[in-house]
N, C-alpha and C positions, 0 to 999 in steps of 0.2 A: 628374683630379678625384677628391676623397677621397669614398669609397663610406660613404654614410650607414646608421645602424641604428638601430634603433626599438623600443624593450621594452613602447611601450604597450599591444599587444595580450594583454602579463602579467599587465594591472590585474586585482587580484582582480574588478573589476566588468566587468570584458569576460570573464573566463574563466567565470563562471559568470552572466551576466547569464541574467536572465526576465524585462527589461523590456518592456511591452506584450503579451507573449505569453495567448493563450488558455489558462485550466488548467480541467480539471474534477475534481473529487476526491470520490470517492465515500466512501459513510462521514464524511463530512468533518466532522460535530459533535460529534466528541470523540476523544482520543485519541491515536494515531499521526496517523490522517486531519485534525483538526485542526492538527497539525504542521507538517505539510504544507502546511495550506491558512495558513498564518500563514508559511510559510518563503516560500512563494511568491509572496502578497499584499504582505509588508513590501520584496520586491524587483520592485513594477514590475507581475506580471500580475496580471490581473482572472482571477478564481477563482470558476469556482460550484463551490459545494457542494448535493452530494447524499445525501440518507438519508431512511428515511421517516417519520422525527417534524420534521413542520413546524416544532414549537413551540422544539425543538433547534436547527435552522437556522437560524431568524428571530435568537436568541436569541445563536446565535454570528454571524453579521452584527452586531447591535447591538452588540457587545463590542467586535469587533475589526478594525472597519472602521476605526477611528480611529487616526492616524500612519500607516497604509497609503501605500505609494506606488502599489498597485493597488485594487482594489476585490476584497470577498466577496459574492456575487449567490448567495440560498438558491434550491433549486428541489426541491420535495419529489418521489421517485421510489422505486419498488423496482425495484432490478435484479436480482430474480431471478425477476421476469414479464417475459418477452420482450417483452409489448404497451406495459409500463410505460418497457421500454429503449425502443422505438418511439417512442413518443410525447417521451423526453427528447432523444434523437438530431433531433426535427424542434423541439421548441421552442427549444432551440441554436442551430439550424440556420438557425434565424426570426429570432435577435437576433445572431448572427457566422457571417462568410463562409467559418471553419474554424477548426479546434482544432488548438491547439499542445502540449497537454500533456494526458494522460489517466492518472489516478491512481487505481487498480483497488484501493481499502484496503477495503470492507465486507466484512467478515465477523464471524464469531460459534465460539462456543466452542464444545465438544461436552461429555454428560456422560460425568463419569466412572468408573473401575473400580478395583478395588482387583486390583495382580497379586502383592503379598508372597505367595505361598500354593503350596506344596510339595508340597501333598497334589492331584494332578487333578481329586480330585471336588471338590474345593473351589474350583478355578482357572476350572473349568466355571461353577459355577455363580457367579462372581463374574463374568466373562465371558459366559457364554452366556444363561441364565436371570437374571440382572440384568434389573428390570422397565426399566431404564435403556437398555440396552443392544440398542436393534432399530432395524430396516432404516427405518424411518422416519426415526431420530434421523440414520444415515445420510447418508440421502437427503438430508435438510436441510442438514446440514454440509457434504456437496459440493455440493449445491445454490447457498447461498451464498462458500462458499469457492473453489469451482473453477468450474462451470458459470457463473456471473456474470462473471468475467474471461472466459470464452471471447466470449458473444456480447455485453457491453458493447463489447471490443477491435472486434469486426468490424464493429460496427453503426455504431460512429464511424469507419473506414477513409475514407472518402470528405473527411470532413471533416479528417478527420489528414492526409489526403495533401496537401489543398489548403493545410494549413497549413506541408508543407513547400515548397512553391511560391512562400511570399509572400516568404521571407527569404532569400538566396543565404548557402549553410554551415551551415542549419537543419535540420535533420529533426525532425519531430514522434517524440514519446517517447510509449511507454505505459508503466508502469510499476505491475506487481504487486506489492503489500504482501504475501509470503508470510511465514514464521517458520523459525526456527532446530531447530523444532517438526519441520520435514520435512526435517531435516538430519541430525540424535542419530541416533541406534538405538536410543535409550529412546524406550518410551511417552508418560512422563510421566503414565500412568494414565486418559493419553484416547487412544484408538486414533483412533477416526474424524478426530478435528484432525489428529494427525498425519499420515496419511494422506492428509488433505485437503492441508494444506501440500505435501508432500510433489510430488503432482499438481500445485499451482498453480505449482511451481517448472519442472516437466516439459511443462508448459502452454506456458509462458513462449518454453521453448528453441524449440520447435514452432511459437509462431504464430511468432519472431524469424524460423528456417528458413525459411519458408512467406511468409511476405511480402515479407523479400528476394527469395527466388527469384522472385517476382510481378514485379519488377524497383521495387516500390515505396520511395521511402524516409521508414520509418516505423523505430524503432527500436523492440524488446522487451526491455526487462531486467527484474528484480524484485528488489525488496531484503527480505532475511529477518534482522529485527528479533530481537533477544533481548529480554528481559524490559524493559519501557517499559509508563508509569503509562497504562493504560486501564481504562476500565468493565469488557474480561474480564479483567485481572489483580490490579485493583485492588475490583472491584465494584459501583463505583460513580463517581461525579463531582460537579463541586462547582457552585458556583451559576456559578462561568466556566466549566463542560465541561471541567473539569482535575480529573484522578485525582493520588493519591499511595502510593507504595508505600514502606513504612520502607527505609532504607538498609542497617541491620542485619541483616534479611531474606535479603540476598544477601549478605554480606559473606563467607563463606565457602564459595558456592555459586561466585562470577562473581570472576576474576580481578582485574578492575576495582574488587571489593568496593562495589560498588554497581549500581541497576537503571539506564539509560540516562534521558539526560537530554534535552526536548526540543530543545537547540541538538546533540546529535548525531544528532538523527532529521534534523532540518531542515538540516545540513550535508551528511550525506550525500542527502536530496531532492536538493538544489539539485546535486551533482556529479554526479547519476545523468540529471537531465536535461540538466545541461547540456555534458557528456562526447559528442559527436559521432561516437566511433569506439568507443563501448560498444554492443553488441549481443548480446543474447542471455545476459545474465551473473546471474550471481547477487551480489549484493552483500549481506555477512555483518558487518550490526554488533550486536554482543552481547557488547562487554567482555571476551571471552576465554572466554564461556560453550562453545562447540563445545570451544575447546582441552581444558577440563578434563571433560567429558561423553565425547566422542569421538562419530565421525560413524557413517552405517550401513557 
């Protein structure tokens, strides 16, 4: 008897399917986080989104639930009050019996510094004495950049693991939005972002180590974005929660000669969840930005 073979497991919609899957995606009313939650909506999972201007959520719901094959569900929170994580972790928990997908993108910019500066008394106080420049602004920037992926990640464990128990070959994903930002060895004129980046990337490998070893299977990776149209690189947003950054801008900065487009933010989402034997990784898209910057 002739031994049969079968390629449909190839389909681009089985190798990356999210259909029916739970997503939660934080930040998710504009931006990269947006991306995501549009990558992941238009293929199948129901998506809530989290950030904490209600009126943002509501607003990207009404836009872009439409031609969805999943659904956008807003739910207003800050994750970087522990009691705020609490209480999103049990309202979840009240409307689905686990989560498939956890999408760590809120964060925020830090201010900046100027380091052109030769002379140390100058460097100093461009640095040090900068009214810009203290352990508050800090605080904040790890605050939300690092400190929120640790205990968002944990607080939902329970609900992620259940969510890899529903589907034989699934593991639920979490997935930190860090930057290229905590890649460089430049500044870039803001210490703290980079820094912060930097850690969420370091985060990443840690909880992945640490919950494997748990024997749990829950996956950790993080994708670190190059320059992509949001509110902190662009400014601001438009009446859809869409930034735009000129092309010309980067055209001699990024190999690519242009900033990233949402169909490559949301191509690589969708590989990063839907990759089964990714763990622990950093996934770098930025047009060739690292190549021509160089790393630390």
């Amino acid at each position: 008897m002739a031994a049969k073979s079968s390629n449909e497991h190839f389909r681009l919609e089985n190798l990356f399917s999210v259909k029916n899957k739970i997503a939660l995606v934080t930040g998710g009313g504009s931006g990269i986080g947006l991306m995501a939650t549009q990558a992941l909506a238009k293929n199948g999972a129901k998506v809530y989104i989290t950030g904490r201007t209600e009126e943002k959520l509501d607003r990207v719901a009404d836009l872009y639930n439409a031609n969805v094959d999943g659904e956008i569900i807003p739910i207003a929170a800050d994750v970087t009050d522990k009691g705020s994580i609490d209480k999103l972790v049990k309202e979840i928990g009240s409307r689905e019996k686990y989560l498939s997908i956890l999408v760590n993108n809120a964060g925020v910019s830090s201010a900046t510094q100027t380091v052109e500066h030769e002379d140390p008394e100058k460097l100093r106080k461009a640095l040090f004495e900068d009214a810009s420049s203290s352990m508050e602004e800090w605080d904040k920037t790890y605050r939300t950049n690092v400190v929120q992926c640790f205990f968002t990640t944990t607080a939902f464990l329970p609900l992620l693991q259940k969510g890899s128990e529903v589907e034989k070959g699934w593991s639920s994903t979490v997935v930190n939005i860090s930057s290229i930002s905590g890649i460089i060895k430049a500044s870039q004129h803001h210490f703290a972002y980079n820094a912060s980046k930097a850690a969420t990337i370091h985060l990443t490998k840690m909880l992945a180590h640490e919950i494997a070893s748990s024997n749990l299977t829950i996956r950790v990776n993080n994708i670190a974005p190059g320059v992509f149209p949001s509110e902190m690189t662009a400014g601001e947003s438009d009446e859809k929660q869409k930034s735009a950054i000129p092309k010309e801008k980067y055209e001699q900065k990024v190999p690519a000669k242009r900033p990233g487009k949402d169909e490559d933010m949301a191509s690589t989402v969708l590989f990063t969840v839907a990759n089964q034997y990714l763990n622990g990784q950093t996934i770098v898209v930025d047009g060739g930005y690292v190549l021509a910057t160089g790393t630390v």
